[in-house]
Biopython code that builds the backbone (N, CA, C, O; Angstrom):
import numpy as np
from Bio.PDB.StructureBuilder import StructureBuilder

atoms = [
    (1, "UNK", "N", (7.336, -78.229, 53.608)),
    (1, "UNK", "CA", (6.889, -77.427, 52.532)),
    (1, "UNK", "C", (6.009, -78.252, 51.598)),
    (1, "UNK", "O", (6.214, -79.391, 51.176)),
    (2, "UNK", "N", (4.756, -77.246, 51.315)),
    (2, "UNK", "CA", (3.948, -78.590, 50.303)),
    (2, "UNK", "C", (4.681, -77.881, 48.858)),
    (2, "UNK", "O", (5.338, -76.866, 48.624)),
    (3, "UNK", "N", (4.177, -78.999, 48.093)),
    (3, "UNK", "CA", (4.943, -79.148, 46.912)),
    (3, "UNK", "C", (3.944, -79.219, 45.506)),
    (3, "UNK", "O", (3.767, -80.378, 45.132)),
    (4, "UNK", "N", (3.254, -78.151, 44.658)),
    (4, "UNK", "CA", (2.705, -78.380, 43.918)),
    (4, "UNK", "C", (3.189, -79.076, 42.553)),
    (4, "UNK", "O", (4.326, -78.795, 42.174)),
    (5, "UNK", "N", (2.561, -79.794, 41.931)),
    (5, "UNK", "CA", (3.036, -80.496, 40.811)),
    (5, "UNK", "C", (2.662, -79.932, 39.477)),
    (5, "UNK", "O", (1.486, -79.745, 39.166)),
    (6, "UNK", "N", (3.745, -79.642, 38.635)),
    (6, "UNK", "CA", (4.362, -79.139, 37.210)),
    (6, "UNK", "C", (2.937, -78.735, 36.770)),
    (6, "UNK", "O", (2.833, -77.545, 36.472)),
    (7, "UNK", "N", (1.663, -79.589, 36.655)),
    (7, "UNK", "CA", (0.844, -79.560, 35.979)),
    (7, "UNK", "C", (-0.262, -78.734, 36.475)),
    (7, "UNK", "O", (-1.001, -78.011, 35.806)),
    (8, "UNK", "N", (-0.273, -78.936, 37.706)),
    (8, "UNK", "CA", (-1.661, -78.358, 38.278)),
    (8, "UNK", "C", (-1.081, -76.360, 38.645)),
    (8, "UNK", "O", (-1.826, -75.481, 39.078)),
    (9, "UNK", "N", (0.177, -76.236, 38.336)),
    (9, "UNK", "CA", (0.748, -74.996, 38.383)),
    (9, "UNK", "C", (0.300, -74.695, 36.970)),
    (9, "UNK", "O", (-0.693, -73.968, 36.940)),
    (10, "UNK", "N", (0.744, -75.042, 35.866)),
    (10, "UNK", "CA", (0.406, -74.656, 34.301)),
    (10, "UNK", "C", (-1.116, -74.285, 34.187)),
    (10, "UNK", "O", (-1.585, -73.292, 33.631)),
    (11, "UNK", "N", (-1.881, -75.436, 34.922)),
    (11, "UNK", "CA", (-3.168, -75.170, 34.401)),
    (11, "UNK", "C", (-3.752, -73.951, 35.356)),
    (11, "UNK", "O", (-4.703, -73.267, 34.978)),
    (12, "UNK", "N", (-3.157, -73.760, 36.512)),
    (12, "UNK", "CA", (-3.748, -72.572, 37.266)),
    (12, "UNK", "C", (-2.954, -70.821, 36.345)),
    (12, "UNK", "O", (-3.689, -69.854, 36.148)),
    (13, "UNK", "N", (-1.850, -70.810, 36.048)),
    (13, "UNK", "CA", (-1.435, -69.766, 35.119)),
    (13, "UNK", "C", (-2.282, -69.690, 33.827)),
    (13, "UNK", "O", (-2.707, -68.594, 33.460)),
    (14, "UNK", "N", (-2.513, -70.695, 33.200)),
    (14, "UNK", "CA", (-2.407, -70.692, 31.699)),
    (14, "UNK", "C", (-4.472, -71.009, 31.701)),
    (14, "UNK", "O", (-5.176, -71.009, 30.691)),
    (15, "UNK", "N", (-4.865, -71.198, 32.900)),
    (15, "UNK", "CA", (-6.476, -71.094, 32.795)),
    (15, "UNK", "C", (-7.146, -69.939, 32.404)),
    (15, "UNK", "O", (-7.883, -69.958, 31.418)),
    (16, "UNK", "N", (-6.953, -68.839, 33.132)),
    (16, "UNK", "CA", (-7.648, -68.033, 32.230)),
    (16, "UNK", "C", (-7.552, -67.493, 31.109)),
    (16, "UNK", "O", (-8.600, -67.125, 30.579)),
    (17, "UNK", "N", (-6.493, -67.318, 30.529)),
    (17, "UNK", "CA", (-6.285, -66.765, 29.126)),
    (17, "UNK", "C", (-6.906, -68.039, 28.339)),
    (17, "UNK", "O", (-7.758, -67.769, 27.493)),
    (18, "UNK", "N", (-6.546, -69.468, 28.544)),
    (18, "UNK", "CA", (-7.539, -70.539, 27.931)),
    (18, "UNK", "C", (-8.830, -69.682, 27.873)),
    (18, "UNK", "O", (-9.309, -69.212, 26.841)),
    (19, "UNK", "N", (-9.386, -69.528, 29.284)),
    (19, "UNK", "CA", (-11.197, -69.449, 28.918)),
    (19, "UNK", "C", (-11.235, -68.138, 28.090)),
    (19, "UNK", "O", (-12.140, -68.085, 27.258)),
    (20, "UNK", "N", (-10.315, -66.958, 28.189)),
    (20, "UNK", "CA", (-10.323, -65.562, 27.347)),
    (20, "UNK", "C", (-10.405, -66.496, 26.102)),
    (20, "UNK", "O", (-11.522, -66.751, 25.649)),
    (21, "UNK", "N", (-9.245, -67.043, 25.497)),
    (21, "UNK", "CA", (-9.205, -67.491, 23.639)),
    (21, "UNK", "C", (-10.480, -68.049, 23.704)),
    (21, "UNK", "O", (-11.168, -67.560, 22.808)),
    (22, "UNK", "N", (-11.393, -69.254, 24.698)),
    (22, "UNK", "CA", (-12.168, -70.003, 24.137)),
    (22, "UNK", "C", (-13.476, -68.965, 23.616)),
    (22, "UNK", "O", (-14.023, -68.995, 22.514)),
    (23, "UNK", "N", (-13.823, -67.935, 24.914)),
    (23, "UNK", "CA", (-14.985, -66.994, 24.652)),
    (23, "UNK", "C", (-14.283, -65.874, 23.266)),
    (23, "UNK", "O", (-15.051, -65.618, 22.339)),
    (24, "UNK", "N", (-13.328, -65.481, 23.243)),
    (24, "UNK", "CA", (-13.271, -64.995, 21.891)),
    (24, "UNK", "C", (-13.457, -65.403, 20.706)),
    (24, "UNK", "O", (-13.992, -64.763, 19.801)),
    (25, "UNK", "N", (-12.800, -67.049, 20.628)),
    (25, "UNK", "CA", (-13.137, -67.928, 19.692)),
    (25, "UNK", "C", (-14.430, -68.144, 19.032)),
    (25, "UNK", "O", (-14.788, -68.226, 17.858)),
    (26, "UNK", "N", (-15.072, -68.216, 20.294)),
    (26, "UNK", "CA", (-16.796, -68.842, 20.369)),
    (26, "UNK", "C", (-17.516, -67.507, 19.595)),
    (26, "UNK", "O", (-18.289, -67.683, 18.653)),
    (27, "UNK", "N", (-17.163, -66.115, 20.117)),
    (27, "UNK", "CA", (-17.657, -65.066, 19.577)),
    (27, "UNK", "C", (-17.218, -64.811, 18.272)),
    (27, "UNK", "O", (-18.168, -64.614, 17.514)),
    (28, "UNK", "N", (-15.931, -64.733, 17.646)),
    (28, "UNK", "CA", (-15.649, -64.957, 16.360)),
    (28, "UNK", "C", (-16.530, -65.671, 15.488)),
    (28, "UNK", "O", (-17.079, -65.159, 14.512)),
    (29, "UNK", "N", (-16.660, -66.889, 15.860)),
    (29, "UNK", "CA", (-17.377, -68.151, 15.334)),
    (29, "UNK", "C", (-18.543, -67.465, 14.786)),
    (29, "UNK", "O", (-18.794, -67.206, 13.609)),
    (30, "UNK", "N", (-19.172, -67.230, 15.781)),
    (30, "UNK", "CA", (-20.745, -66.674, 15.518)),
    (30, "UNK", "C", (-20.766, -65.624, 15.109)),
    (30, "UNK", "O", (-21.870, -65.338, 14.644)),
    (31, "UNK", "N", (-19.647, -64.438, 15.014)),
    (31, "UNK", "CA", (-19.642, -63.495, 14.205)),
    (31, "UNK", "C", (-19.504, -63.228, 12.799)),
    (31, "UNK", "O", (-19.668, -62.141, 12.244)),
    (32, "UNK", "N", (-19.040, -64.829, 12.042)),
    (32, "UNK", "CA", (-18.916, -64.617, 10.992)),
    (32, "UNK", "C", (-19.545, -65.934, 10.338)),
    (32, "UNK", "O", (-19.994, -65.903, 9.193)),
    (33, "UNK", "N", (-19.554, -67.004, 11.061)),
    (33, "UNK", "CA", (-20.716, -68.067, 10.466)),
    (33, "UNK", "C", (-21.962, -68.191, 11.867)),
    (33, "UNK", "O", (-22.320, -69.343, 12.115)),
    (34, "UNK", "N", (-22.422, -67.352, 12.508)),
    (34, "UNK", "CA", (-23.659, -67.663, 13.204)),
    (34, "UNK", "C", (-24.888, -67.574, 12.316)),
    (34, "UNK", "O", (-24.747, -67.712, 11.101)),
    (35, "UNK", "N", (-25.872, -67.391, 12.753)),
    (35, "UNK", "CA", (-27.265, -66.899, 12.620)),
    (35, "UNK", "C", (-27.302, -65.601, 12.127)),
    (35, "UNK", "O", (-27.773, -65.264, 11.040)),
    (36, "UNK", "N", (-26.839, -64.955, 12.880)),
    (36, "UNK", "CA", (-27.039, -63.169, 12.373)),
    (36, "UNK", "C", (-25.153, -62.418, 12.016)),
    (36, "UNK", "O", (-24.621, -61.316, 12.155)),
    (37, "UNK", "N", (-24.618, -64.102, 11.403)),
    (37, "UNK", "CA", (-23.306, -63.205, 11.412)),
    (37, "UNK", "C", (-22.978, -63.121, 9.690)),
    (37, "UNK", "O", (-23.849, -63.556, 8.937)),
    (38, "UNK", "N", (-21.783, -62.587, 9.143)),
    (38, "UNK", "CA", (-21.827, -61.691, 8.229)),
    (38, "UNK", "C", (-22.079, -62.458, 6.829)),
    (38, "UNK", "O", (-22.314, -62.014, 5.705)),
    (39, "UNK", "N", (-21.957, -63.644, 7.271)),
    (39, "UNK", "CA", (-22.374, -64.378, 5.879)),
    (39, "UNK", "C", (-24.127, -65.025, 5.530)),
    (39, "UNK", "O", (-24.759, -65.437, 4.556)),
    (40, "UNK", "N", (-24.326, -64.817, 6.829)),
    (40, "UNK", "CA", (-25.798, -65.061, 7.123)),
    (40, "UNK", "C", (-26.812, -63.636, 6.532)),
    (40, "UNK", "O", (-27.975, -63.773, 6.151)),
    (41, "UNK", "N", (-26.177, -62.497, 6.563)),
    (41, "UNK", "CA", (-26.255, -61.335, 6.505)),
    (41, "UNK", "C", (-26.239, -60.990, 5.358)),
    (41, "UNK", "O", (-27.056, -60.134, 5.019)),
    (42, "UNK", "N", (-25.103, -61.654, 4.156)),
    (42, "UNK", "CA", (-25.463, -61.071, 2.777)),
    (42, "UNK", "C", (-26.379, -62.073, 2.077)),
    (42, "UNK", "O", (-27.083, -61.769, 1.113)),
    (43, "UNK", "N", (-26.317, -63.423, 2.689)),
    (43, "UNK", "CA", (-27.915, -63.908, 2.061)),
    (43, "UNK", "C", (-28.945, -63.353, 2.515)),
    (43, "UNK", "O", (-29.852, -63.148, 1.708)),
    (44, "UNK", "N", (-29.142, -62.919, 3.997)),
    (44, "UNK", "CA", (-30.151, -62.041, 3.879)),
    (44, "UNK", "C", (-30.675, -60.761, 3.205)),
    (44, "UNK", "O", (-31.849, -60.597, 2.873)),
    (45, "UNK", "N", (-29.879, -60.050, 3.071)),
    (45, "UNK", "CA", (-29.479, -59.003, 1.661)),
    (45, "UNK", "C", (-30.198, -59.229, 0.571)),
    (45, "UNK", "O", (-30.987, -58.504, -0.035)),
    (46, "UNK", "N", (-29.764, -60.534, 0.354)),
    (46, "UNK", "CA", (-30.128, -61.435, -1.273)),
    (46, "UNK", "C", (-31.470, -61.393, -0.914)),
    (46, "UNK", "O", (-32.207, -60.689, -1.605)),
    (47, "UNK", "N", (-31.826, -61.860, -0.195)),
    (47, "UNK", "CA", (-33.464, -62.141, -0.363)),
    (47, "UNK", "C", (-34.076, -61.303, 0.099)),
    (47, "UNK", "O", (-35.280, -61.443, -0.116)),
    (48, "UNK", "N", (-33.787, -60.350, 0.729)),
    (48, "UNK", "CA", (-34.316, -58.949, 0.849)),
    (48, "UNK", "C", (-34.442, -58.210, -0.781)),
    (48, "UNK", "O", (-35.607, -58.009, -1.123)),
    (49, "UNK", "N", (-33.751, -57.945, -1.431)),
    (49, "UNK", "CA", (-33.740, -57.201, -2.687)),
    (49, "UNK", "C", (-34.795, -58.123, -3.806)),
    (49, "UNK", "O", (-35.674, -57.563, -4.461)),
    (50, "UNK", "N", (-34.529, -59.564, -3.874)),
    (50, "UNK", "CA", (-35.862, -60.792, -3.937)),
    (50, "UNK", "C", (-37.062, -60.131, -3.743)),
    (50, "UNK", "O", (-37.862, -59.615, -4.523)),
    (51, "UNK", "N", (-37.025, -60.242, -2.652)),
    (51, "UNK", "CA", (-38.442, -59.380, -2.023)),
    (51, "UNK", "C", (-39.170, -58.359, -2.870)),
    (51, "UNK", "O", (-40.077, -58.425, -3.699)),
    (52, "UNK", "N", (-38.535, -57.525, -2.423)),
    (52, "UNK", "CA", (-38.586, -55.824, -2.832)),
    (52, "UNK", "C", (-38.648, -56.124, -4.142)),
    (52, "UNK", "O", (-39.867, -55.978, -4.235)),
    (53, "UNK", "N", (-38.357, -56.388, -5.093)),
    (53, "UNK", "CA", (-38.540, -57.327, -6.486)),
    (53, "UNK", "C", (-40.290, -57.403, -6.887)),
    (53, "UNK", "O", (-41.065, -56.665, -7.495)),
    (54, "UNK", "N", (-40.419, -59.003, -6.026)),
    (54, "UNK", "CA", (-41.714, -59.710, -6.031)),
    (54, "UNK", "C", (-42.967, -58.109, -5.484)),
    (54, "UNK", "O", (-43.993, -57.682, -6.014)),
    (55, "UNK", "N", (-42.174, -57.654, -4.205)),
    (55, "UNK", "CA", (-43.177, -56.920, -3.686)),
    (55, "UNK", "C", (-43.448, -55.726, -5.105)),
    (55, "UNK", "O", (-44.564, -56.017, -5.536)),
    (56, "UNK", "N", (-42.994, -54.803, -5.765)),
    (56, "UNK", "CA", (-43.030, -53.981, -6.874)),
    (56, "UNK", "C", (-44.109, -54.945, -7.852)),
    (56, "UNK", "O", (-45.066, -54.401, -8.402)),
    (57, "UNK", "N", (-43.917, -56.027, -7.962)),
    (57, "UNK", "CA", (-44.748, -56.624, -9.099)),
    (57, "UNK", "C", (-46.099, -57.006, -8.611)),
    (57, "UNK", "O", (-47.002, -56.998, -9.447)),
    (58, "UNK", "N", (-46.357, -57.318, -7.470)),
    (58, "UNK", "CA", (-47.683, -56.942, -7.115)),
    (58, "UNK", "C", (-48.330, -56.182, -6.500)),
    (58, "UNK", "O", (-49.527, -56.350, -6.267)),
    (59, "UNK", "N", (-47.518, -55.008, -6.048)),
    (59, "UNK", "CA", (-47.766, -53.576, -6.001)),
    (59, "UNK", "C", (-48.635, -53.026, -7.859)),
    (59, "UNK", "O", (-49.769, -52.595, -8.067)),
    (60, "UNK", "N", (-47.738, -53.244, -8.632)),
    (60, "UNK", "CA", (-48.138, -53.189, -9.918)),
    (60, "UNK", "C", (-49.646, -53.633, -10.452)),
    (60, "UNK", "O", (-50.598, -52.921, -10.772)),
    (61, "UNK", "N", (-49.484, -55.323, -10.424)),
    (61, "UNK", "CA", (-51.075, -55.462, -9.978)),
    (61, "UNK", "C", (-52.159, -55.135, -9.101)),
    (61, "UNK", "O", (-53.330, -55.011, -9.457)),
    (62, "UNK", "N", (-51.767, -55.017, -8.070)),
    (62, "UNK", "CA", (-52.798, -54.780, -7.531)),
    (62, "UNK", "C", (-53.294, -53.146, -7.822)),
    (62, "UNK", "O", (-54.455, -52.987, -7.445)),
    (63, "UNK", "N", (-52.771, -52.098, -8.316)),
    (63, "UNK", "CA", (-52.725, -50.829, -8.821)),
    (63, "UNK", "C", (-54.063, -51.603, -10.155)),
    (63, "UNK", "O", (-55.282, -51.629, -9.983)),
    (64, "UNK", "N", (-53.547, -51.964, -10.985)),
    (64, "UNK", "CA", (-54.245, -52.565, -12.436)),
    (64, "UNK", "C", (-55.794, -53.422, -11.459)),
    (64, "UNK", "O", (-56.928, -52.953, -11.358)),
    (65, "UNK", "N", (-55.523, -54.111, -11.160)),
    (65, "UNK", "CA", (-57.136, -54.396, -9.890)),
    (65, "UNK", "C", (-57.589, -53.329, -9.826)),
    (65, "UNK", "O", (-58.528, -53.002, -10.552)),
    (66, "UNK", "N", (-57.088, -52.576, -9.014)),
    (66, "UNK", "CA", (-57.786, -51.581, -8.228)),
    (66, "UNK", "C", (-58.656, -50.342, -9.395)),
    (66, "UNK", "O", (-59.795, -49.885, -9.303)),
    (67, "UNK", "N", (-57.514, -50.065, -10.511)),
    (67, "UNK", "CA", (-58.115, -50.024, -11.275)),
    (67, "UNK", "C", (-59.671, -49.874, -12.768)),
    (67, "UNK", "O", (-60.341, -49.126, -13.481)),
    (68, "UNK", "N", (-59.290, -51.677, -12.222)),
    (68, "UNK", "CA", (-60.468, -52.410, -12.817)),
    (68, "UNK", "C", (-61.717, -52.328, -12.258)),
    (68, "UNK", "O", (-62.757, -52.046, -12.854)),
    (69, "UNK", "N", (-61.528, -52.691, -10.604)),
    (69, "UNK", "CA", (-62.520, -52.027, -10.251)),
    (69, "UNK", "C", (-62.957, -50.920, -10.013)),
    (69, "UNK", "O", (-64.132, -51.043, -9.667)),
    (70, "UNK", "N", (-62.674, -49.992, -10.013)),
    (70, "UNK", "CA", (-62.897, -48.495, -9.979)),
    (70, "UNK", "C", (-63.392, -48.178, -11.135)),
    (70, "UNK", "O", (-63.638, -46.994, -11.364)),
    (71, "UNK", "N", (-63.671, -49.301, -12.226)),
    (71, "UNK", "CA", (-64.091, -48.807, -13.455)),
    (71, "UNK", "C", (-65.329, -49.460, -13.444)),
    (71, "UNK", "O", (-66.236, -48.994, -14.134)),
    (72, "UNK", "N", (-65.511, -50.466, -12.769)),
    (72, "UNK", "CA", (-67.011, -51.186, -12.267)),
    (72, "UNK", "C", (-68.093, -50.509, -11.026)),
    (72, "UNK", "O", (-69.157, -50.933, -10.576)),
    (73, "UNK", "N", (-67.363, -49.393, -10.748)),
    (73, "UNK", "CA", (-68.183, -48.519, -9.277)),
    (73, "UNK", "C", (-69.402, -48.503, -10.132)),
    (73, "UNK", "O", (-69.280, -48.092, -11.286)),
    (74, "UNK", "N", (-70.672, -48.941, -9.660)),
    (74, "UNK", "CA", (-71.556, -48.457, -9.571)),
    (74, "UNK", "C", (-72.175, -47.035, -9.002)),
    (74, "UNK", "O", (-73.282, -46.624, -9.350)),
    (75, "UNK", "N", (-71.498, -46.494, -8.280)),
    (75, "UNK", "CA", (-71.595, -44.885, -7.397)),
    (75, "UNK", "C", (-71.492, -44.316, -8.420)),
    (75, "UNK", "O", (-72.463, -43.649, -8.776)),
    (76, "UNK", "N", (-70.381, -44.353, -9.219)),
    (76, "UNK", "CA", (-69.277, -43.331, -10.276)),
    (76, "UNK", "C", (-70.442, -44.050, -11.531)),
    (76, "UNK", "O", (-70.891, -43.080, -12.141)),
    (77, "UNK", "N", (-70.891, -45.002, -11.947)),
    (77, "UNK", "CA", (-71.090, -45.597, -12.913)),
    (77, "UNK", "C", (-70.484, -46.308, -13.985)),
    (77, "UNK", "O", (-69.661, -45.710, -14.677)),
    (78, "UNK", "N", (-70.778, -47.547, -14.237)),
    (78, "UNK", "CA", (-69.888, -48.647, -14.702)),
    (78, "UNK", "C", (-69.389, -48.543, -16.201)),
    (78, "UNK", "O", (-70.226, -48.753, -17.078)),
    (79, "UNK", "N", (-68.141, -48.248, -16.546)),
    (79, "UNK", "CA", (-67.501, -47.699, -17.950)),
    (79, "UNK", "C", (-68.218, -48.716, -18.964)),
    (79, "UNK", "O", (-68.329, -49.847, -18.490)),
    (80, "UNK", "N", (-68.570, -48.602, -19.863)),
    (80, "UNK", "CA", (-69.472, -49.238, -20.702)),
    (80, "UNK", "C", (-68.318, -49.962, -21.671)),
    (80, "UNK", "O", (-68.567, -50.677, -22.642)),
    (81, "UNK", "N", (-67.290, -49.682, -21.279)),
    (81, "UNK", "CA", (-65.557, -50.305, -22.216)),
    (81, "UNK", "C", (-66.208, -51.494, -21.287)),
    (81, "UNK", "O", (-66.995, -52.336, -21.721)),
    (82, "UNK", "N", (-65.789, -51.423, -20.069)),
    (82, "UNK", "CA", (-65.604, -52.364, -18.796)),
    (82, "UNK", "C", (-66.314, -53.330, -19.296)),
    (82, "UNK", "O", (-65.929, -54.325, -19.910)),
    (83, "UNK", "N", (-67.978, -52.813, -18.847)),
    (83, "UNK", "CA", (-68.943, -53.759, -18.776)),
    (83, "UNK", "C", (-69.007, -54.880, -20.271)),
    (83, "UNK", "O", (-69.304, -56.072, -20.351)),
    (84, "UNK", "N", (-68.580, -53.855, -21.347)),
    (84, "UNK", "CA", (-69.355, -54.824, -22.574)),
    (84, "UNK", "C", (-67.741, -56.142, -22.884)),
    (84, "UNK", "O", (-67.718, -57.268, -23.382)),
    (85, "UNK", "N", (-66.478, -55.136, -22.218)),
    (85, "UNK", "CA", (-65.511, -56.576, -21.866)),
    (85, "UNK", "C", (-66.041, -57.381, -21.193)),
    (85, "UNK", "O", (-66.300, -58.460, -21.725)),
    (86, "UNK", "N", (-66.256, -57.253, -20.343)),
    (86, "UNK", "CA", (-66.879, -58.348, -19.063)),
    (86, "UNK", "C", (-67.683, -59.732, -19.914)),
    (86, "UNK", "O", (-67.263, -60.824, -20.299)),
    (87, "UNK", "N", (-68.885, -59.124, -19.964)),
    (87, "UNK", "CA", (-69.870, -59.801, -21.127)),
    (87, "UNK", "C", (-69.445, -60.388, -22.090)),
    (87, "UNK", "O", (-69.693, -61.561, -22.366)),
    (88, "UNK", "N", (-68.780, -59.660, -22.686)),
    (88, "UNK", "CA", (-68.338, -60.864, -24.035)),
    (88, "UNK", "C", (-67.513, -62.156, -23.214)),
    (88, "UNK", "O", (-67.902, -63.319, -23.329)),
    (89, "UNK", "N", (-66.327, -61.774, -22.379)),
    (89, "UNK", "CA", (-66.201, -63.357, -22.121)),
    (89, "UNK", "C", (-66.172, -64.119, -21.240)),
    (89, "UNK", "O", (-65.532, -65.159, -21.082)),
    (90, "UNK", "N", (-67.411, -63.218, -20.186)),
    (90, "UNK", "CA", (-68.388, -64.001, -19.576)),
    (90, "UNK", "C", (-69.686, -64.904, -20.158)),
    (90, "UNK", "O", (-70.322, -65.795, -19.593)),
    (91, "UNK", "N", (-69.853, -64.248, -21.699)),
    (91, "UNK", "CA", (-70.729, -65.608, -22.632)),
    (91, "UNK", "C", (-69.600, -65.834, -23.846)),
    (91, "UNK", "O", (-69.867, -65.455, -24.986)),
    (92, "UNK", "N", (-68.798, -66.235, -23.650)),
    (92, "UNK", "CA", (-67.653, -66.381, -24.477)),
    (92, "UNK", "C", (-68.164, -66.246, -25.830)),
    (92, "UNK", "O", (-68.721, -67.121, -26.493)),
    (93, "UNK", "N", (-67.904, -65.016, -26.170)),
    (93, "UNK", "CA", (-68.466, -64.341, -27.913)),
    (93, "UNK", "C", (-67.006, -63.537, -28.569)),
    (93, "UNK", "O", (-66.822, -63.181, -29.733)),
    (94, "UNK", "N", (-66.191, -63.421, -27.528)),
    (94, "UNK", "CA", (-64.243, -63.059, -28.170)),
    (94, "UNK", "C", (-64.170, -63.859, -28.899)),
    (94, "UNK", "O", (-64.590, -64.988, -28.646)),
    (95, "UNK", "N", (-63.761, -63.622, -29.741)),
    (95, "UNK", "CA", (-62.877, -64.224, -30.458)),
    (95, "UNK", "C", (-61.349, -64.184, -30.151)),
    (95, "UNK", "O", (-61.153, -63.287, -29.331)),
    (96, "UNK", "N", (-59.905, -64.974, -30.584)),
    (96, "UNK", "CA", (-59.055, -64.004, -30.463)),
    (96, "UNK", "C", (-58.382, -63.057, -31.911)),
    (96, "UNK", "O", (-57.370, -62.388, -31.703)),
    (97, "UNK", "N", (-58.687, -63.059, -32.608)),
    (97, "UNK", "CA", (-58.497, -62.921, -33.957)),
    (97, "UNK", "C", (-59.160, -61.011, -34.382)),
    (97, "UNK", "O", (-58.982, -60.351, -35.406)),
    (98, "UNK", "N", (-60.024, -60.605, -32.913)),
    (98, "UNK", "CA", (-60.795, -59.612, -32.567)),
    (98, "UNK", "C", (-59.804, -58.635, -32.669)),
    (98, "UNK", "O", (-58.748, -58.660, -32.037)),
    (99, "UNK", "N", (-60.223, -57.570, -33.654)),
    (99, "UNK", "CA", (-59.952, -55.754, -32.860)),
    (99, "UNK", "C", (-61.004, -55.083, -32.782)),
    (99, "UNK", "O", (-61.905, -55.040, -33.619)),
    (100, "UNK", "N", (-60.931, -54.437, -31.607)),
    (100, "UNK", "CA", (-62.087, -53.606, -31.545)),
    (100, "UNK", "C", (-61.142, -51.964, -32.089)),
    (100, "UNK", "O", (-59.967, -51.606, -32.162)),
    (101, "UNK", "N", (-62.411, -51.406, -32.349)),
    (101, "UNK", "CA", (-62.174, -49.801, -32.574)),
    (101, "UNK", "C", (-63.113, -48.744, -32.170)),
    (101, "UNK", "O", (-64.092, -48.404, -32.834)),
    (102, "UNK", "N", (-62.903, -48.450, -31.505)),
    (102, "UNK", "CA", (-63.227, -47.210, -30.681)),
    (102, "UNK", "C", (-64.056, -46.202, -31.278)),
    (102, "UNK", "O", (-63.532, -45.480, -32.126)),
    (103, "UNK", "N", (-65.225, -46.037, -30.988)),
    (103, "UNK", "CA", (-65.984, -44.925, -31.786)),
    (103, "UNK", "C", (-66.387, -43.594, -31.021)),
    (103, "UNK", "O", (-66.993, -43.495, -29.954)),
    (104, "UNK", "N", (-65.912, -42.643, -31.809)),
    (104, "UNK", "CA", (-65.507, -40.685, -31.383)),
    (104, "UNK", "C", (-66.949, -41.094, -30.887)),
    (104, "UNK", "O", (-67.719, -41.785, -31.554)),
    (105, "UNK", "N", (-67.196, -40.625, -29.741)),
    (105, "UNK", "CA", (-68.255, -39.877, -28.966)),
    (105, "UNK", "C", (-68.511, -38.588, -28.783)),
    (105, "UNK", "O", (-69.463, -38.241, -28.085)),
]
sb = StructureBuilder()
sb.init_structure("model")
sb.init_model(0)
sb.init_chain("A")
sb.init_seg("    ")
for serial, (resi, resn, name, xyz) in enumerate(atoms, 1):
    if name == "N":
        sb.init_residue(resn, " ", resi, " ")
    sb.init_atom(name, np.array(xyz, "f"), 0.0, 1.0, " ", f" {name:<3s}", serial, name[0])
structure = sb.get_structure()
């Protein structure tokens, strides 16, 4: 009769449920500290809402650009507010100490 020894019996029973815990383990792992796992996930969150933040504020500007230029169309014709801003401090004649006032047309 052959005769297996204590050890090499344990490790043939007790092998696969080893490799089951190790691949569950391994998947746990990465489910909650990987790359895309849940703590990775609410910093991404964080800097998603960051974003969406920054993105609104130059959404904002670029609206105020767009604006500005639309008030320089030559097609439409150039707002004479626009142009005579432009000019003054493009030959620097502002002051800052300046109000202007608006005269009824």
């Amino acid at each position: 009769m052959l005769r297996t020894s204590p050890i090499r019996s344990l490790l043939r029973r007790a092998g696969l449920p080893a490799a089951v815990l190790i691949a569950v383990g391994f998947f746990a792992y990465n489910a909650t500290l990987g790359p895309t796992g849940i703590i990775a996930t609410k910093a991404l969150r964080a800097e998603f809402e960051q974003k969406n933040i920054e993105l609104a504020a130059l959404t904002k500007r670029r609206a105020e650009l767009k604006n500005r230029v639309d008030l320089l169309d030559p097609r439409r014709g150039v707002d004479p507010d626009m142009a005579d801003e432009l000019t003054r401090r493009q030959l620097n004649v502002v002051r800052p100490d300046e109000v202007i006032i608006p005269l009824d047309r």
